[in-house]
C-alpha positions as CSV (number, residue, x, y, z in Angstrom):
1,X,-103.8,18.3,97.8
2,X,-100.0,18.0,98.3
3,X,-100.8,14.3,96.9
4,X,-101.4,15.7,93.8
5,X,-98.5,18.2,94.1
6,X,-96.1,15.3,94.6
7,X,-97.6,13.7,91.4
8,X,-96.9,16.6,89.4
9,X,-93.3,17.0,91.1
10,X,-92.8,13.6,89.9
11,X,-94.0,13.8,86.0
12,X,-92.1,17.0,85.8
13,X,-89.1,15.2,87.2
14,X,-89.6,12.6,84.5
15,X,-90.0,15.6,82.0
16,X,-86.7,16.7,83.4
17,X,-85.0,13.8,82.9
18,X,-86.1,13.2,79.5
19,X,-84.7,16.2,78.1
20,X,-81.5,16.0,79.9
21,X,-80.9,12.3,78.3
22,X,-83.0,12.4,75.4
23,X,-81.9,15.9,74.2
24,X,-79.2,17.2,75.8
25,X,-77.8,14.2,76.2
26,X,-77.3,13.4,72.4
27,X,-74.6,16.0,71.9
28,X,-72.8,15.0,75.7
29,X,-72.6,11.2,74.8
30,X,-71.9,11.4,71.0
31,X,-69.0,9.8,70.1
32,X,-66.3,11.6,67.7
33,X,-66.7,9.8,64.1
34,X,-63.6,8.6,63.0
35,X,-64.8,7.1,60.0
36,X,-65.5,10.3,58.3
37,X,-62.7,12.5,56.3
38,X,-60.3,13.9,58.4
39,X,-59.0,16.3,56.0
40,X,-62.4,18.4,55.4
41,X,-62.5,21.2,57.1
42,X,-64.7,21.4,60.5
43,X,-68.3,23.6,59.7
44,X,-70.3,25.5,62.6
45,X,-73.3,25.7,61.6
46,X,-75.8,28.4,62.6
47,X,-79.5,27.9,62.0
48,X,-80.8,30.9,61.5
49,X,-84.2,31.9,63.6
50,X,-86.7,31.1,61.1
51,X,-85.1,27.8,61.1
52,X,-87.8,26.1,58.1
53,X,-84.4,24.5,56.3
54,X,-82.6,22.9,59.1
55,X,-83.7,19.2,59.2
56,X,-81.2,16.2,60.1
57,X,-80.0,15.6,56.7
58,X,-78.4,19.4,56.3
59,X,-77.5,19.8,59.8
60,X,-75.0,17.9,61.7
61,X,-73.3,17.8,65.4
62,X,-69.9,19.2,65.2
63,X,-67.4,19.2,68.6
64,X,-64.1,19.6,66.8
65,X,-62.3,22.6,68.3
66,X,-61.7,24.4,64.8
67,X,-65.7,24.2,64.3
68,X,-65.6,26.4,67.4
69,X,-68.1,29.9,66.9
70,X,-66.9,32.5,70.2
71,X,-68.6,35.6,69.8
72,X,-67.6,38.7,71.9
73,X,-69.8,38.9,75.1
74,X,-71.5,41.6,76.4
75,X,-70.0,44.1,78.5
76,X,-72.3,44.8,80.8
77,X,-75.5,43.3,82.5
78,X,-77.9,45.8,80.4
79,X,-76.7,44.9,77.3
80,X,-76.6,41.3,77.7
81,X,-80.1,41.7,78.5
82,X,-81.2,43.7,75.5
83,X,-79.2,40.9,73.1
84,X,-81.3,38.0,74.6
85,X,-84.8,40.4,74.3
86,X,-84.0,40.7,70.5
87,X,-83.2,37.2,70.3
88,X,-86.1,36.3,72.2
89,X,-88.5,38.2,69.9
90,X,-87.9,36.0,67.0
91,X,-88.6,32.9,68.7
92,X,-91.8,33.5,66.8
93,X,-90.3,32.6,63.8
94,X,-89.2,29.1,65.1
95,X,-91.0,25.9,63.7
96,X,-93.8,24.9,66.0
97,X,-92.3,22.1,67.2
98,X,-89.5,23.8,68.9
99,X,-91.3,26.5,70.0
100,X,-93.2,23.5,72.2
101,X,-90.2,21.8,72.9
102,X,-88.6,25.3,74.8
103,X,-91.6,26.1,75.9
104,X,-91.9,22.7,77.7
105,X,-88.6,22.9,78.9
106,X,-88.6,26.6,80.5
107,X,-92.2,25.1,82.2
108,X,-91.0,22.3,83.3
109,X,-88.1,24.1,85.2
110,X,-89.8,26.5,86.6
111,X,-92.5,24.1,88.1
112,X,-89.6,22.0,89.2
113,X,-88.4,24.6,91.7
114,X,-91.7,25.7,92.4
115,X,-93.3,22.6,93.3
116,X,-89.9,21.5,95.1
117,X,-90.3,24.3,97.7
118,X,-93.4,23.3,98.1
119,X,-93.4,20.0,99.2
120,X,-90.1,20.6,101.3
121,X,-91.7,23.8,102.8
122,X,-94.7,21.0,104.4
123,X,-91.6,18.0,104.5
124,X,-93.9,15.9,102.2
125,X,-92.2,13.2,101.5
126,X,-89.3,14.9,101.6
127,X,-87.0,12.0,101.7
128,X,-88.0,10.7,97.7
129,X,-88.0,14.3,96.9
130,X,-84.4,14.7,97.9
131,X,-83.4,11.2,96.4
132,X,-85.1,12.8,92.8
133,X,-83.5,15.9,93.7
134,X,-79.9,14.1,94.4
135,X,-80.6,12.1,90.9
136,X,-81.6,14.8,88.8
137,X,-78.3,16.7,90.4
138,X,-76.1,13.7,89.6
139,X,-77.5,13.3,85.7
140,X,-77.4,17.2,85.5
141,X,-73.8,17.1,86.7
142,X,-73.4,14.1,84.2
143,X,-74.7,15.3,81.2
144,X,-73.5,19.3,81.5
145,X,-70.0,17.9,82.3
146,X,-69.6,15.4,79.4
147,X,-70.6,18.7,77.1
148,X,-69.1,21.2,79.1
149,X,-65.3,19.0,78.7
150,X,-66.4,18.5,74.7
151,X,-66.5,22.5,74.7
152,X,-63.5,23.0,76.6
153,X,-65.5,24.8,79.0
154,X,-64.9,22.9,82.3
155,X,-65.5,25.9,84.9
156,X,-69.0,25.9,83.8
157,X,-70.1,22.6,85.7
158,X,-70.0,23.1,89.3
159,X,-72.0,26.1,89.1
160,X,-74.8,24.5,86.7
161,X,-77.4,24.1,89.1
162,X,-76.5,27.7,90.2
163,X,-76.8,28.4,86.8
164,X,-80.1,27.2,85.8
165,X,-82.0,29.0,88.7
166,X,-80.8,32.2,87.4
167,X,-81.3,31.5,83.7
168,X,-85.2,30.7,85.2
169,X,-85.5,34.0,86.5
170,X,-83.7,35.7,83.5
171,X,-86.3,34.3,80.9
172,X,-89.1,34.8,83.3
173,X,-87.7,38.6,83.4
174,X,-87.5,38.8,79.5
175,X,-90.5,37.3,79.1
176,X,-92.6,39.9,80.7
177,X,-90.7,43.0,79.3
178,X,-91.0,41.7,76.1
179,X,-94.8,41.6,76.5
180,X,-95.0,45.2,77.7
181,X,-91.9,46.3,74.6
182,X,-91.0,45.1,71.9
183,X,-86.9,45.3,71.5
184,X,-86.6,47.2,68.4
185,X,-82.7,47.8,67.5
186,X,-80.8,45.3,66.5
């Protein structure tokens, strides 16, 4: 049994991996484009939840400082939580494809963890499993920091793994109250 556990530990550490290189990655290790027009203005662009016009030809990467959107955070915990409900409730509108990728994503973290304590709550092979845990750690590190220094948002990265536990939780917790209500103000 914790054979099979380990094998799944392992595929969702490859999962892992692939969307910390493959996705996240591509904004972290994008290199500026100095051969474009310096003069134009930098755009933020915003693609809206029922995102059917967004595809690589309209939409682009920007990093510049000026392209910059800050919004005004939440004051307290309870309404934090309410904005991410409502924002959460139109993730019905998104295009199939990314509705599978996030909902891959979210799975594949919270199996991480959960099969993690498992096998080092019965020391099962605990010594690869903390060499995948110590890799994943150092690309995490890796990746958050190169986009966390693009976004000028450098206090972010030590407390990324820290981070990530929560935001588990926090979905898993919005989740389920958004199965028993629907947010309804906006």
């Amino acid at each position: 049994m914790l054979e099979y556990i380990f094998i799944a530990f392992v595929v969702i550490f490859s999962i892992q991996l692939c969307y910390y290189l493959l996705v996240f990655g591509k904004f972290s290790f994008l290199k500026k484009d100095s051969s474009k027009d310096s003069n134009k203005f930098p755009i933020s662009i915003i693609i809206c939840a029922k995102n059917e016009v967004a595809n690589n030809k309209n939409t682009a990467i920007c990093f510049s400082e000026n392209a910059f959107t800050i919004s005004e955070p939440k004051e307290t915990f309870k309404d934090w939580f309410q904005q991410k409900r409502r924002q959460v409730s139109v993730s019905s509108l998104y295009k199939k494809k990314h509705k599978f990728l996030l909902g891959l994503f979210y799975i594949s973290q919270l199996l991480f963890y959960t099969l993690l304590i498992l096998l080092l709550s019965f020391q099962y092979k605990w010594v690869i499993v903390t060499l995948l845990i110590a890799f994943r750690l150092i690309v995490l590190y890796i990746v958050i920091g190169f986009s966390a220094k693009k976004l000028k948002e450098i206090d972010l990265i030590v407390f990324s793994p820290f981070y990530e536990i929560l935001l588990i939780f926090t979905q898993m917790l919005i989740f389920i109250k958004n199965l028993i209500s629907k947010p309804t103000n906006w």
